[in-house]
BAMAR-37897 format. One line per field, with one value per residue (C-alpha): x, y, z; residue in three letters. Coordinates in steps of 0.02 Angstrom, whole numbers, plus 50000, padded with zeros to 5 digits. Each point is the difference from the previous one (the first is absolute). Layout:
N
u [X_...]
v [Y_...]
w [Z_...]
rest [ALA_...]
REM end
This chain:
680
u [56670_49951_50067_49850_49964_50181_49946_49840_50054_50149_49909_49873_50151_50066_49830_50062_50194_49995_49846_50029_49943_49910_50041_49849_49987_50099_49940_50059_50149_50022_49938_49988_50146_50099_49911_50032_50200_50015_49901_49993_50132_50163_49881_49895_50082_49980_50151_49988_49862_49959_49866_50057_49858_50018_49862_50102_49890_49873_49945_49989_49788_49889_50040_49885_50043_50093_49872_49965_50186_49971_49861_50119_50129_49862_49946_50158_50075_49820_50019_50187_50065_50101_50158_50028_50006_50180_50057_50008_49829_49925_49912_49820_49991_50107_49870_49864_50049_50043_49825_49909_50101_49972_49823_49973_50074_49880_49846_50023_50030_49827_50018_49937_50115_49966_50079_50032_50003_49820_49977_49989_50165_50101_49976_50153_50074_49987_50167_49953_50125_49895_49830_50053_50154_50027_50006_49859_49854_49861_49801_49916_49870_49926_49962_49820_49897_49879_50008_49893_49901_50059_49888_49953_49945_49894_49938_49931_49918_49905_49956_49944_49881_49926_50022_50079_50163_50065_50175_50151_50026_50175_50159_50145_50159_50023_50025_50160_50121_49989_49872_49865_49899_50113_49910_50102_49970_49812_49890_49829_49998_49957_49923_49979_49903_49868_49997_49966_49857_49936_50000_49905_49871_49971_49982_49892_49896_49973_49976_49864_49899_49821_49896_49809_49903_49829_49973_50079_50175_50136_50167_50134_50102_50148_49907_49982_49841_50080_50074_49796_49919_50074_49977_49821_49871_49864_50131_49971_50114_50133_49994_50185_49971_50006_50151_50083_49973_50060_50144_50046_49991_50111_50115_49969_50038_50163_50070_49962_49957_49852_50001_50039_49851_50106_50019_49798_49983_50087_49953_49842_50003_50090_49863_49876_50069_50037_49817_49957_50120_49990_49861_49993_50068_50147_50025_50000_50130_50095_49994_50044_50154_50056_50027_50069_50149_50018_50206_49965_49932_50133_50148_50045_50061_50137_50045_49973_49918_50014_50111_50193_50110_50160_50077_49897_49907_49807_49889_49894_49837_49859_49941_50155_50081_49858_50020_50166_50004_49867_50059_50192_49914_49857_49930_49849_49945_49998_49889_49875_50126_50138_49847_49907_50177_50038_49838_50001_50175_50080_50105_50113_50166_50117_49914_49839_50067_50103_49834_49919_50172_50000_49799_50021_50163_49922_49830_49999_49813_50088_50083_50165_50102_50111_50102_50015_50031_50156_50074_49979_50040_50155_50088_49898_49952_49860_50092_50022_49822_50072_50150_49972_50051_49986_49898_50111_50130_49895_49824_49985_50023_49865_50051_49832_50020_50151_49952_49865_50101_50112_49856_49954_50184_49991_49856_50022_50164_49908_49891_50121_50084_50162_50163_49909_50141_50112_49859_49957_50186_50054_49841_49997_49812_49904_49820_49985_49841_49904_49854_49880_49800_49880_50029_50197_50047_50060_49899_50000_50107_50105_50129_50021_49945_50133_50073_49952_49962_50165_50052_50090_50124_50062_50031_50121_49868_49990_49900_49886_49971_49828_49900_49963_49901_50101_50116_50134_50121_50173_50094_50128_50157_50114_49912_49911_50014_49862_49921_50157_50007_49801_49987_49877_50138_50148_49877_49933_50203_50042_49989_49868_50156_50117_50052_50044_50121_50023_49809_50017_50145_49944_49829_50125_50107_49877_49854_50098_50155_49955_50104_49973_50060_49991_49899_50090_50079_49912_50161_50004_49949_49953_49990_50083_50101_49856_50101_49895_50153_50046_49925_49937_50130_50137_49881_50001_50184_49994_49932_50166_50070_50047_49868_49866_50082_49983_49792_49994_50136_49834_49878_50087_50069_49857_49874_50109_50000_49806_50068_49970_49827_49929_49897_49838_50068_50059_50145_50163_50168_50066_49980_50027_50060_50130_49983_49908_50111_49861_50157_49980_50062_49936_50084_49977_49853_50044_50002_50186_49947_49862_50132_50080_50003_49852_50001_49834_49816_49940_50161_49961_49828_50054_50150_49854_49866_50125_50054_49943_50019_49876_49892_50008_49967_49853_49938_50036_49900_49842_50015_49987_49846_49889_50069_49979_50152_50207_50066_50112_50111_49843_49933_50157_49915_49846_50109_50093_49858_49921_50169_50004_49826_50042_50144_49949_49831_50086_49983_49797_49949_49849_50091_50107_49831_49942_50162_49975_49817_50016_50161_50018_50029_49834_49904_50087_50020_50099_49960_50214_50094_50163_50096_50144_50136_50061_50144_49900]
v [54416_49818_49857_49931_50185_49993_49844_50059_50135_49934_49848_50151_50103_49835_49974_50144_49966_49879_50018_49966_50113_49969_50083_50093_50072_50172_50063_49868_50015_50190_50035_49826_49920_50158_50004_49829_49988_50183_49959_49808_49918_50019_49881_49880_49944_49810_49943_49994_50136_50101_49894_49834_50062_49966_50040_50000_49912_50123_50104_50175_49940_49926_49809_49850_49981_50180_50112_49993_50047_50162_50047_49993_50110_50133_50002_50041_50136_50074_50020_50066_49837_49938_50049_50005_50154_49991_49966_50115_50066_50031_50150_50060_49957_49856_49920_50025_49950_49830_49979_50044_49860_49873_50061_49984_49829_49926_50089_49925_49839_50017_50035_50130_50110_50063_50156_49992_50198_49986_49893_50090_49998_50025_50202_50017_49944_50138_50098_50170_50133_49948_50056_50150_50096_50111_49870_50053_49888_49971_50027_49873_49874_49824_49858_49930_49902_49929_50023_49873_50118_49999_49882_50184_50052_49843_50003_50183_49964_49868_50094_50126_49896_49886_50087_49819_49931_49857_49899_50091_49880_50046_50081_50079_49924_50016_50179_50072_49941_50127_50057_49904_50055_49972_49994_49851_49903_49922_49910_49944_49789_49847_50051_50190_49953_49872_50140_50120_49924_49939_50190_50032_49861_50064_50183_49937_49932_50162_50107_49891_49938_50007_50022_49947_50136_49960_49881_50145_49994_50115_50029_49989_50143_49993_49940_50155_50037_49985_49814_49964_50041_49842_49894_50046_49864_50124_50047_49837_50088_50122_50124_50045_50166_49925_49875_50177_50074_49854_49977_50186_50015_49842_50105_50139_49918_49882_50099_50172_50026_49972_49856_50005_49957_49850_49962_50029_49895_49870_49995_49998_49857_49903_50027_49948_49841_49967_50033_49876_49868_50022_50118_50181_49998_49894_50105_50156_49958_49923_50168_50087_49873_50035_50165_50013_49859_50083_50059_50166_49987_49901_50087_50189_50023_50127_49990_50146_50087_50116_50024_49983_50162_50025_49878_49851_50035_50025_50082_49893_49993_50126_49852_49921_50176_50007_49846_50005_50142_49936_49824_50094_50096_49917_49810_50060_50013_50160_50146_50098_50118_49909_49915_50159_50067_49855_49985_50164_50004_50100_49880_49999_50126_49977_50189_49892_49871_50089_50095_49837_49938_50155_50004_49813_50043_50145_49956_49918_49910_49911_49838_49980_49823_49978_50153_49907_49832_50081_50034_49849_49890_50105_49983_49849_50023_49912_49844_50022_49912_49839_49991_49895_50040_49910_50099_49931_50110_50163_49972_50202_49930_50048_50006_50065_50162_50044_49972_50115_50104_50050_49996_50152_50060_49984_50096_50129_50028_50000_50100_50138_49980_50065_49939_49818_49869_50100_50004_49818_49946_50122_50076_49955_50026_49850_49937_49882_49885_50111_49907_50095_50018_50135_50057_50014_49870_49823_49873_49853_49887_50111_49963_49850_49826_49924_50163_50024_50190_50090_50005_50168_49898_49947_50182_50002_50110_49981_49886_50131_50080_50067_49988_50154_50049_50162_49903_49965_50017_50021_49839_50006_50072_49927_49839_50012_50078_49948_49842_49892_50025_49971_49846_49919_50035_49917_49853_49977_49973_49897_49814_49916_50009_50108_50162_49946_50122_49929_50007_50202_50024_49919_50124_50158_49933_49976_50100_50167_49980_49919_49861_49814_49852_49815_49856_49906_49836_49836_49925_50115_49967_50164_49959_50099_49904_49968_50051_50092_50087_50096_50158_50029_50080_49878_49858_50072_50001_49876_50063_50103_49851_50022_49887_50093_50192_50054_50009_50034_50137_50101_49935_49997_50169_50061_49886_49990_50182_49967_49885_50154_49914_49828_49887_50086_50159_50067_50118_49917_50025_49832_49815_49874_50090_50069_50181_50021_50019_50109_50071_49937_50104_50038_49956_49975_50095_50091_50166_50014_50155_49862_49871_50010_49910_50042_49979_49939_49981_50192_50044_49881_50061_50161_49975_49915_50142_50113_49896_50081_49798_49927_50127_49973_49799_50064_50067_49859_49877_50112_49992_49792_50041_50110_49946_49815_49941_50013_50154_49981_50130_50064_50071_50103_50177_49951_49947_50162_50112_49924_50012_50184_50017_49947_50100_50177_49981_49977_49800_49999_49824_50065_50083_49855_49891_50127_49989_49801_50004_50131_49943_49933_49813_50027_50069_49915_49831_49920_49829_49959_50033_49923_49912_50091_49944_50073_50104_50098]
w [55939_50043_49920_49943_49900_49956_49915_49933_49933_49907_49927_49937_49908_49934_49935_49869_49983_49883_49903_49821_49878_49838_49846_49974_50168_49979_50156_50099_49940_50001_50163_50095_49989_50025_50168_50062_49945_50104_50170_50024_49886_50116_50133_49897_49864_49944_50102_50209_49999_50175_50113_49911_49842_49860_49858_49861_49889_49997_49848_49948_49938_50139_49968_50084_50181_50029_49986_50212_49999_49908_50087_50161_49896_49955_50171_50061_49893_50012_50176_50001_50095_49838_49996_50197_50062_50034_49805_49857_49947_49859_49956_49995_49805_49976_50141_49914_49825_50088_50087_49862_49885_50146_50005_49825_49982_50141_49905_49826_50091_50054_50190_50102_50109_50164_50036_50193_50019_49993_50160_50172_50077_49844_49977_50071_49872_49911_49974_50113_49937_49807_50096_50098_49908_49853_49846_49884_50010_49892_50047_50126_49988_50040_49932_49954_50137_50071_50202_50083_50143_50167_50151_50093_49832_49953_50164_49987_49829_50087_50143_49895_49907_50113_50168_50054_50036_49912_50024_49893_49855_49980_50085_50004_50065_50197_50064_50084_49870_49870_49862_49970_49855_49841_49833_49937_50168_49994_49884_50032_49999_50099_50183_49957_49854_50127_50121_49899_49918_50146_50062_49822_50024_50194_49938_49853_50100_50130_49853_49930_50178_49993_50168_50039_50105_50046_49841_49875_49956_50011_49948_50129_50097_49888_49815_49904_49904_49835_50030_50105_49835_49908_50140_50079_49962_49926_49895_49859_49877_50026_49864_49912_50074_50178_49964_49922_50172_50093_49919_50013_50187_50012_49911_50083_50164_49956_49856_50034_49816_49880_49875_49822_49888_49956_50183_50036_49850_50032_50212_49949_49875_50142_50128_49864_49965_50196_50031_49890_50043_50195_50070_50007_50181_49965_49818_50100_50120_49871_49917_50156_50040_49816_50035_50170_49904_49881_49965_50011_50166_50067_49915_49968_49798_49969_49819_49941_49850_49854_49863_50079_50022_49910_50138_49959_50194_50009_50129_50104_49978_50098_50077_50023_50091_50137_50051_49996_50121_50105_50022_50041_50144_50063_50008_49895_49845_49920_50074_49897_49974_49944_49868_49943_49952_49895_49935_49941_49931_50144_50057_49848_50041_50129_50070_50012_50094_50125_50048_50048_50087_50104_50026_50075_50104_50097_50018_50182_49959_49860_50091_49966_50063_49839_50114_50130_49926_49905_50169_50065_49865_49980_50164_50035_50184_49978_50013_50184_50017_49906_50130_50149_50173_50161_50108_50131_49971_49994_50052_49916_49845_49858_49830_49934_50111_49948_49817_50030_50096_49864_49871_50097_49987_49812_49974_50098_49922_49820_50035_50064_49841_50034_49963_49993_49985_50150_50113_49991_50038_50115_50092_50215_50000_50019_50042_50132_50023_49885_49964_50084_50002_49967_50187_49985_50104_49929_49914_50123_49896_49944_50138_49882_49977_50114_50103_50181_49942_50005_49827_50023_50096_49821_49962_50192_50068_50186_50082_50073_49838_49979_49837_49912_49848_49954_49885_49941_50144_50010_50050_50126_50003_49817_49982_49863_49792_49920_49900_50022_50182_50024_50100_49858_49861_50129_50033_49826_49965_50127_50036_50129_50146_49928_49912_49785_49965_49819_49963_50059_49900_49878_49989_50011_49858_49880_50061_50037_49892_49859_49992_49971_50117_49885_50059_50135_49915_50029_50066_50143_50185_50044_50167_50159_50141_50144_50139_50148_50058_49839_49933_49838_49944_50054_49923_49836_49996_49909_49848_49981_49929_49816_49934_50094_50004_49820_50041_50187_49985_49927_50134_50157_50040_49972_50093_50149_50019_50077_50131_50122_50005_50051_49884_50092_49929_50184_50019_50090_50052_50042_49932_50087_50139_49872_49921_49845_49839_49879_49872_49858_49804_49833_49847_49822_50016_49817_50099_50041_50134_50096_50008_50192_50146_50150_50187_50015_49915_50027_49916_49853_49953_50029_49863_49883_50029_49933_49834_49808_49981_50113_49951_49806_50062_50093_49830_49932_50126_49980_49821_50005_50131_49899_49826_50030_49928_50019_49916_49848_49905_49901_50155_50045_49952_50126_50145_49985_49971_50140_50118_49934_50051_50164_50020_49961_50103_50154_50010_49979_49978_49901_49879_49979_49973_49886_49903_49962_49960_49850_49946_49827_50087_50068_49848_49862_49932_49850_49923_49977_50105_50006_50143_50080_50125_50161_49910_49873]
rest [UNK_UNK_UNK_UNK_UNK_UNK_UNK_UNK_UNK_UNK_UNK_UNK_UNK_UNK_UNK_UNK_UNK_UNK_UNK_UNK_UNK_UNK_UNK_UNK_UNK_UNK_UNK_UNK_UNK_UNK_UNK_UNK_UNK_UNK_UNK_UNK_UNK_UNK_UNK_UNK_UNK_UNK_UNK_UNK_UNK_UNK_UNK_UNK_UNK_UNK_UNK_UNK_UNK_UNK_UNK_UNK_UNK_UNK_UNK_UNK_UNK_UNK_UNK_UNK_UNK_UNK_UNK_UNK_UNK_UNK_UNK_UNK_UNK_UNK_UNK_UNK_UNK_UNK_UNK_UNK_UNK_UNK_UNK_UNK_UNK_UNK_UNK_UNK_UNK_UNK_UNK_UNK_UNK_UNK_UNK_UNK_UNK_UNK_UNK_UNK_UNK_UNK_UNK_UNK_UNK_UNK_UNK_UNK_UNK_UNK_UNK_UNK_UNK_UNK_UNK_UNK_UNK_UNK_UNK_UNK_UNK_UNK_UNK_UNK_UNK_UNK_UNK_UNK_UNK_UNK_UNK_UNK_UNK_UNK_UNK_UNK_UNK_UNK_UNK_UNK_UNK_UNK_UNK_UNK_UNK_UNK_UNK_UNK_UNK_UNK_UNK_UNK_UNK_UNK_UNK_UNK_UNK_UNK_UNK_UNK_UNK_UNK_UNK_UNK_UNK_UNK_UNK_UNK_UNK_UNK_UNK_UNK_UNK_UNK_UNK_UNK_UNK_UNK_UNK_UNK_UNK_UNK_UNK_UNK_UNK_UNK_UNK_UNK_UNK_UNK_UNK_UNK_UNK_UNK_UNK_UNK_UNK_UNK_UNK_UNK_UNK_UNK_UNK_UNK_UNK_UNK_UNK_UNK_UNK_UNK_UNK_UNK_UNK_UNK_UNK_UNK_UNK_UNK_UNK_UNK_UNK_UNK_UNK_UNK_UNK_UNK_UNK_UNK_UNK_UNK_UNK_UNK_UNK_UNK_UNK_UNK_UNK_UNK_UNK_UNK_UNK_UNK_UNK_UNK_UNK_UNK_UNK_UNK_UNK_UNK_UNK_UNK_UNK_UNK_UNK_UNK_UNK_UNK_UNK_UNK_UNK_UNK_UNK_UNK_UNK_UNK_UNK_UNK_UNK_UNK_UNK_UNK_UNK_UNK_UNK_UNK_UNK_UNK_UNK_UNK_UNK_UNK_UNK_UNK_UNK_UNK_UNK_UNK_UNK_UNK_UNK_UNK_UNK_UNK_UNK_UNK_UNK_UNK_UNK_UNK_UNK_UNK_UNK_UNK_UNK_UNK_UNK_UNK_UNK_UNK_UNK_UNK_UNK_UNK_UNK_UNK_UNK_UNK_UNK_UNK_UNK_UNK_UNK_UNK_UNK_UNK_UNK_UNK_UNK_UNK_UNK_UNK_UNK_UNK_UNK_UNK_UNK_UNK_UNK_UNK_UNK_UNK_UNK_UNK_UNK_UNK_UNK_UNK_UNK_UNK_UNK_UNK_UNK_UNK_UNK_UNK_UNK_UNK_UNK_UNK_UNK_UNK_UNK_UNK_UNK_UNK_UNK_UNK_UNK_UNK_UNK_UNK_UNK_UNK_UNK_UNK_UNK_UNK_UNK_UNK_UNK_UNK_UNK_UNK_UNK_UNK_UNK_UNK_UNK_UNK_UNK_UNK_UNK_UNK_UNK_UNK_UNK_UNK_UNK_UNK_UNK_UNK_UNK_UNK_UNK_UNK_UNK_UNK_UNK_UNK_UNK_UNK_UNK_UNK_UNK_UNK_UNK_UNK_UNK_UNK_UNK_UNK_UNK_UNK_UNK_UNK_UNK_UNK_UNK_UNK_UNK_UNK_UNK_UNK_UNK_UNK_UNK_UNK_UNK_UNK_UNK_UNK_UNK_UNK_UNK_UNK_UNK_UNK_UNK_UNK_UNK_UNK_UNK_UNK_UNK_UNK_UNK_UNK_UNK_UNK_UNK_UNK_UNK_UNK_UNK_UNK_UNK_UNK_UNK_UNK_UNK_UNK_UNK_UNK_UNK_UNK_UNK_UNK_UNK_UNK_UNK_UNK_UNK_UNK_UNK_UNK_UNK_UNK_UNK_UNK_UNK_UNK_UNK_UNK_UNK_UNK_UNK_UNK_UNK_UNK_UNK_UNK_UNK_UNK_UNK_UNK_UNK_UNK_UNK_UNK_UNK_UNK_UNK_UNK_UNK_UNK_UNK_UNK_UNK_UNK_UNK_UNK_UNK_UNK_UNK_UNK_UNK_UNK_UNK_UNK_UNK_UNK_UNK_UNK_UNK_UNK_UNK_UNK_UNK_UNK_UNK_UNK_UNK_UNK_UNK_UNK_UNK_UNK_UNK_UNK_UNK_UNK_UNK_UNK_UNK_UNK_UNK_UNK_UNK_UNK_UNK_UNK_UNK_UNK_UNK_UNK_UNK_UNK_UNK_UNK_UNK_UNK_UNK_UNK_UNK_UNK_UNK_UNK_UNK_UNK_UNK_UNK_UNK_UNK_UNK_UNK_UNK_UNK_UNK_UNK_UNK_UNK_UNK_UNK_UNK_UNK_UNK_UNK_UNK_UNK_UNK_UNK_UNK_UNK_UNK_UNK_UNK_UNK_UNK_UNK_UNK_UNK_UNK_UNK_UNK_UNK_UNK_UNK_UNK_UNK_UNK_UNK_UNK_UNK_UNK_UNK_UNK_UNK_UNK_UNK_UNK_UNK_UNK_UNK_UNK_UNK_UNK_UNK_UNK_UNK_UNK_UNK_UNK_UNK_UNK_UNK_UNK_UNK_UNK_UNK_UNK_UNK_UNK_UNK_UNK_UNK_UNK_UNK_UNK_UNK_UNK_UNK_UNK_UNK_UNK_UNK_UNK_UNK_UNK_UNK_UNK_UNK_UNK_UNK_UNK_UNK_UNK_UNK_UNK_UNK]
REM end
């Protein structure tokens, strides 16, 4: 552990030694003080506390001044980093009783806590063997929301509508660095909200454009006859019967849904008094831009509705269920399926749903890139586009070939649907410059925006190698096992001259085993010795220095187990002119039988592909995807149904799907739930 966490972390314990207790708080003293004097007293008492701390002073209520203090404390035993891993721990339930005191406190001093396990990055966090073993667990759900759509989605709507592309008003955070789409993560403000009605006032205006044809006029190609009618000069005054039918297609169109008469009358009373005030033209498209802002439009509601079950959980809504499903699957809105079934109250049983689940997983006409987007988001391949390389060095170079190359890989594995997870790490099939034409031969550019067009001299194919379409191929000879051997996943975790064995490691630690790696400390210059004549691995000797080890000792064997490749992702025996060291060993892996040394990278995966662990965290990954949120120990019974799904049909990724999309985190919702920590 580093001194500086050393430091932090005792100053955060002492923050709870010597807090003084009032006489009316019983619980404080029953169950708090209890816990301090057993796990923190013996190193941060008043006198020459650990890390030169000393918070004596503070008390057991939130007093002016300490309350940023606590927040640090809560923070901290809610992620399992207080006491250090190396002291006496406290269990499951004395953790929580002291979280929810310390959570308490801060609420009745008026401040709001942020629970970290919420933020991407910090699912981890979550105790495993609490998720995945035999302790009885309680039934799943999620919490109320509002999801702001996704920029796909928006731009689809739009499409839709006007026939017209307009500029995304809004993002999601740059791709090939993990999942992007978390409900918590965006609100609409500042230069969405200009963009966005800017889009509104351009599509406003093309669904309300009036043409002149020899003297008469005409309604344009994309105004409807419905919104023409309002606007058409022979038309002096609109009758309510005509503003009723305008304002229902508008619905019709953005909200896939007819207006309530309190809706109608209201839209209508709007456009009346915008007519007046500004014109019919402008009062129309004000109407129109209303409509296309409007929140339901710009975010998807899953609350829920009905009378709540015995467990305080409630069904979501028709509505809410199709386009929950859709928007899980697809970039589009609901199809008239998915809406006639919710309209007519078949969309209301977890039979019901799975139907329409199944119905837009196997039919091939319905397109599907939320599939796809899982993959990539998950091993995070994608990222190889961000990395730069000097063409220089490899003129064969093209990261946006390979990325499609194993987007091809990917899929064609899904949609064998067999023993998924092993396929994709251990597999020596591969597609090689697959982006072909109609005619089966390669799209010019696909040899890549900077390659000379031998790509497939990033996969060690020789230089002679001729193009085929009958794909995949086999690579040569042992080279090769799958996604973390693809050149795009070896460059996408490299640096722009070098191999990063601590960013691979670092993706295999917490992306296949679960486990969680702390921010690197401010204080620290992370920075390797820049010596030409040293490898990587004798550079990064010096992170085995007892400041650095306690961290890198879970990155390093790992990520230097892929130094059998180059930082193009090429195969290699020496470095350097010096032979390639590729062993590398598992450990702490919380699977004692996975936890060994290995010679080399094909060895590693191999070891990995094989592990009920990284499998479980595989579950648990695609639960964050399609869910939209970190698990927590309410959604134990869906991560093991959907595991068991997995399991017993034979590793089908559908099934799987299937599993999280009519699981009771999916369907169900509570209005209070409570916070939890990392133990339980």
């Amino acid at each position: 552990m580093t001194q500086t966490r050393i430091m932090l972390l005792n100053a955060l314990c002492l923050a709870l030694v010597n807090v003084a207790a009032h006489a009316d708080d019983a619980d404080f003293n029953t169950n708090i003080r209890p816990f301090l004097r057993t796990y923190c007293a013996d190193c941060h008492g008043s006198a020459d506390p650990e890390g030169d701390i000393s918070l004596a002073t503070l008390q057991g209520a939130m007093q002016e001044g300490e309350a940023k203090t606590w927040e640090k404390v809560y923070e901290q035993l809610t992620l399992s980093q207080m006491p250090p891993e190396d002291e006496n721990q406290p269990g499951d339930a004395e953790r929580i009783r002291v979280i929810q005191w310390i959570e308490a406190e801060l609420t009745r001093a008026g401040i709001k806590v942020e629970n970290k396990l919420t933020r991407p990055g910090f699912g981890n966090y979550i105790k495993h063997e609490l998720l995945f073993g035999d302790n009885k667990v309680g039934p799943s759900f999620s919490p109320p929301r509002l999801w702001r759509i996704r920029p796909a989605v928006y731009a689809a709507k739009l499409d839709r509508i006007t026939r017209k592309k307009y500029a995304k008003p809004f993002t999601l955070k740059s791709g090939g660095h993990g999942f992007r789409d978390y409900a918590n993560l965006y609100v609409l403000g500042g230069p969405d909200l200009n963009q966005l009605m800017s889009n509104a006032k351009g599509a406003a205006a093309q669904l309300s454009a009036i043409v002149e044809d020899g003297g008469q006029v005409k309604r344009g190609n994309r105004t409807p006859e419905q919104i023409f009618r309002l606007i058409d000069p022979q038309n002096d005054n609109p009758t309510d019967e005509q503003c009723i039918q305008a304002v229902d297609w508008l619905y019709h169109q953005v909200l896939l849904r007819d207006p309530t008469e309190e809706e109608r009358r209201r839209r209508i009373a709007t456009l009346r008094e915008q007519i007046e005030a500004n014109g019919r033209l402008l009062g129309v498209r004000n109407l129109i831009s209303a409509v296309l802002l409007s929140p339901e439009a710009l975010y998807r509601s899953e609350r829920g509705a009905g009378e709540p079950d015995e467990h305080g959980r409630v069904m979501l809504a028709p509505r809410e269920l199709a386009y929950a499903v859709a928007y899980a699957l697809t970039d589009a809105p609901p199809d008239d399926k998915l809406l006639n079934a919710a309209n007519d109250g078949a969309l209301a049983t977890r039979d019901e749903v799975q139907e329409h689940v199944e119905r837009t997983l196997n039919d091939p006409k319905i397109s599907k890139p939320r599939i796809l987007g899982f993959f990539r988001e998950y091993f995070e391949y994608g990222g190889a586009e961000d990395v730069f390389k000097d063409a220089e060095l490899f003129r064969s170079h093209a990261a946006v070939v390979l990325v499609r190359d194993t987007d091809h890989l990917v899929m064609h594995i899904y949609e064998q649907d067999k023993d998924v997870l092993r396929e994709l790490l251990t597999t020596q099939k591969g597609f090689v410059q697959y982006d072909i034409d109609g005619k089966g031969q390669p799209k010019k550019g696909s040899q890549g925006r900077s390659g000379d067009g031998r790509c497939h001299l990033s996969y060690n194919l020789p230089l002679d190698w001729k193009w085929t379409p009958q794909q995949p191929i086999t690579l040569p000879g042992k080279l090769r096992a799958g996604i973390l051997t693809q050149p795009s996943w070896l460059v996408a975790k490299s640096g722009n001259f070098d191999n990063h064995a601590i960013r691979r490691g670092l993706w295999i630690r917490t992306k296949m085993l679960g486990g969680t790696i702390p921010d690197l400390p401010i204080t620290v210059d992370a920075q390797l010795p820049n010596d030409d004549t040293l490898t990587l691995r004798e550079k990064m000797q010096v992170t085995r220095e007892q400041y650095c080890w306690k961290c890198h000792s879970k990155m390093n064997p790992l990520g230097l187990a892929f130094e059998q490749y180059d930082h193009f992702g090429r195969w290699r025996t020496k470095e350097l002119g010096k032979p390639v060291d590729s062993s590398g060993w598992i450990d702490r892996s919380g699977e004692s039988t996975l936890d060994s040394k290995v010679s080399d990278p094909i060895e590693l995966v191999h070891k990995l592909a094989d592990s009920k662990r990284v499998r479980q965290v595989f579950v648990r990954h695609a639960f964050r995807y399609w869910m939209g949120r970190n698990e927590n120990l309410d959604d134990a019974a869906t991560l093991r149904r959907a595991d068991k799904a997995y399991v017993e049909s034979g590793g089908s990724m559908k099934t799987m799907i299937i599993s999280l999309l009519t699981s009771d985190s999916f369907l169900y919702r509570k209005h209070e739930q409570r916070r939890q920590s990392t133990k339980g």
